[in-house]
C-alpha positions in Angstrom: 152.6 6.1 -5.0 152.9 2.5 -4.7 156.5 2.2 -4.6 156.3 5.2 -1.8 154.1 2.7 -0.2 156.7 -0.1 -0.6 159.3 2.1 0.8 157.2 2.5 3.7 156.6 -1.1 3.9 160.3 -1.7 4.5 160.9 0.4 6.8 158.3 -0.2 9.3 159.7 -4.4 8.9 162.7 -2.6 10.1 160.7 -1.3 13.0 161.1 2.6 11.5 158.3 5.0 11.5 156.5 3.6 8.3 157.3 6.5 6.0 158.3 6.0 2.4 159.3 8.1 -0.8 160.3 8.1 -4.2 161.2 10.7 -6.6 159.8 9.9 -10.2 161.5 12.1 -13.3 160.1 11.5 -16.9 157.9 8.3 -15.8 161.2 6.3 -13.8 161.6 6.2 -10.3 165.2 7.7 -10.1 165.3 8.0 -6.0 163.8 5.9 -3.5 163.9 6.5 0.8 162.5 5.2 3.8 162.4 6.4 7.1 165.9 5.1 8.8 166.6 7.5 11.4 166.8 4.7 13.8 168.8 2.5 11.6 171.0 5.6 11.1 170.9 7.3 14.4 170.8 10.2 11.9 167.9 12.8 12.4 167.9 13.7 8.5 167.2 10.5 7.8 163.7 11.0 6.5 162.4 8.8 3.3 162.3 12.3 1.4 165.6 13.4 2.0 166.8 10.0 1.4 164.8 9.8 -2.0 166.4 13.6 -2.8 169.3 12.6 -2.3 169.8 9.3 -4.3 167.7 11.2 -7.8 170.8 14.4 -7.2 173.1 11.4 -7.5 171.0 10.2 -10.6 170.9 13.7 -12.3 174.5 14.1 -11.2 173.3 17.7 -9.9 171.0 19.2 -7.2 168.5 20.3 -9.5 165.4 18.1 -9.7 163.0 20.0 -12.0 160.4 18.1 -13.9 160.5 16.1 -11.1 157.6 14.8 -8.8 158.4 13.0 -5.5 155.6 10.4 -4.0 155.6 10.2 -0.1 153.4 8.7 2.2 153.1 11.3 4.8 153.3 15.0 4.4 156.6 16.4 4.7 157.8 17.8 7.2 159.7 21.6 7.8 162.9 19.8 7.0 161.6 17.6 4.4 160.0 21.2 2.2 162.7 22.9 2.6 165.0 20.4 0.6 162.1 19.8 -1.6 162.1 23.5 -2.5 165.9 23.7 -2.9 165.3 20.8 -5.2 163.3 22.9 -7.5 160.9 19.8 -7.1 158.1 20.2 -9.3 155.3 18.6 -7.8 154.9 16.6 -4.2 152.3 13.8 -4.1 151.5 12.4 -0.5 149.4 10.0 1.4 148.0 11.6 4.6 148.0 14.9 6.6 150.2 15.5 9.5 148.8 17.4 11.9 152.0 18.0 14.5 154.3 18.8 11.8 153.2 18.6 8.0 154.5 21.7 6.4 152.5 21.0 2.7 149.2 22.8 3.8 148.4 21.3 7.7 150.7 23.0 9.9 153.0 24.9 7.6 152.4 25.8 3.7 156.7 26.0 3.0 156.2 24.5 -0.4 153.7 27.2 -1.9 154.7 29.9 0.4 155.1 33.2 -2.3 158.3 34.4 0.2 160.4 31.6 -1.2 162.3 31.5 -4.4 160.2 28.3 -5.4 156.7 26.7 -5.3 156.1 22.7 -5.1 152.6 21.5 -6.6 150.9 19.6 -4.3 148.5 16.7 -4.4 147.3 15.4 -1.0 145.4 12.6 -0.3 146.1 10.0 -2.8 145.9 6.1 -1.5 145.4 7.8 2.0 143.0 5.1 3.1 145.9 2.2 2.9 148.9 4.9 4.3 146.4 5.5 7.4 146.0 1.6 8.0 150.0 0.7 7.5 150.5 3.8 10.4 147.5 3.1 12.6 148.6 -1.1 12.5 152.7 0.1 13.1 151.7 2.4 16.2 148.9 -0.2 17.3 151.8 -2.6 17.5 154.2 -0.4 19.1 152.0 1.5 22.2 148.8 -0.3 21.7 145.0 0.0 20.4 144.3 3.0 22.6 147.1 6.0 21.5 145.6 5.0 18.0 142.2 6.1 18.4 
């Protein structure tokens, strides 16, 4: 998760959302994202998709089983969906989010018995420094009282 959070790190220096992800297969880190859908002007350009994305290129194949992939913020529709295709063992996440988190807030797509596929999920973990790095990015963007 710490790399996740290093991820996230980097992309809020590069005035992105500060979202962050990794995808870890047999104790390595074999895919690594960051938000950059303003760098990109690319609406896919989540850190999970990202992270997905670079591991298939590692595994030379879209199958990621006996993978886990470490994000910052719960996923969102998008972000589950590719997670599923992925075959992605397990999902391991920072916070909640309430407007679009589709790992148990808004939506449950990764351990939804309709799909061919089910994601373990772990929320919570390091949530206390993910909240700060997100409360301090849109502190500094719109000011101490959207924050709240």
């Amino acid at each position: 998760m710490q790399h996740a959070l290093a991820e996230a790190r980097l992309a809020a220096e590069a005035g992105e959302v500060p979202v962050g992800a990794v995808v870890v297969w047999q104790g390595r880190v074999i895919g690594r994202g960051r938000n950059r859908k303003e760098t990109l002007k690319d609406p896919t350009a989540h850190a999970e998709i990202l992270a997905l994305r670079e591991a298939a290129a590692y595994r030379g194949g879209w199958r990621l089983l006996g993978c886990t992939l470490y994000c910052t913020l719960e996923p969102c529709c998008m972000c589950a969906g590719a997670m599923v295709n992925a075959r992605i063992d397990r999902l391991v996440f920072g916070v909640r989010d309430p407007k679009t988190g589709a790992a148990g807030s808004v939506y449950d797509l990764l351990r939804s018995p309709w799909l061919n596929h089910v994601v373990q999920v772990e929320a919570g973990v390091l949530a206390d420094e993910v909240r700060e790095m997100m409360q301090a990015f849109f502190h500094a963007l719109r000011g101490p009282e959207v924050v709240g």
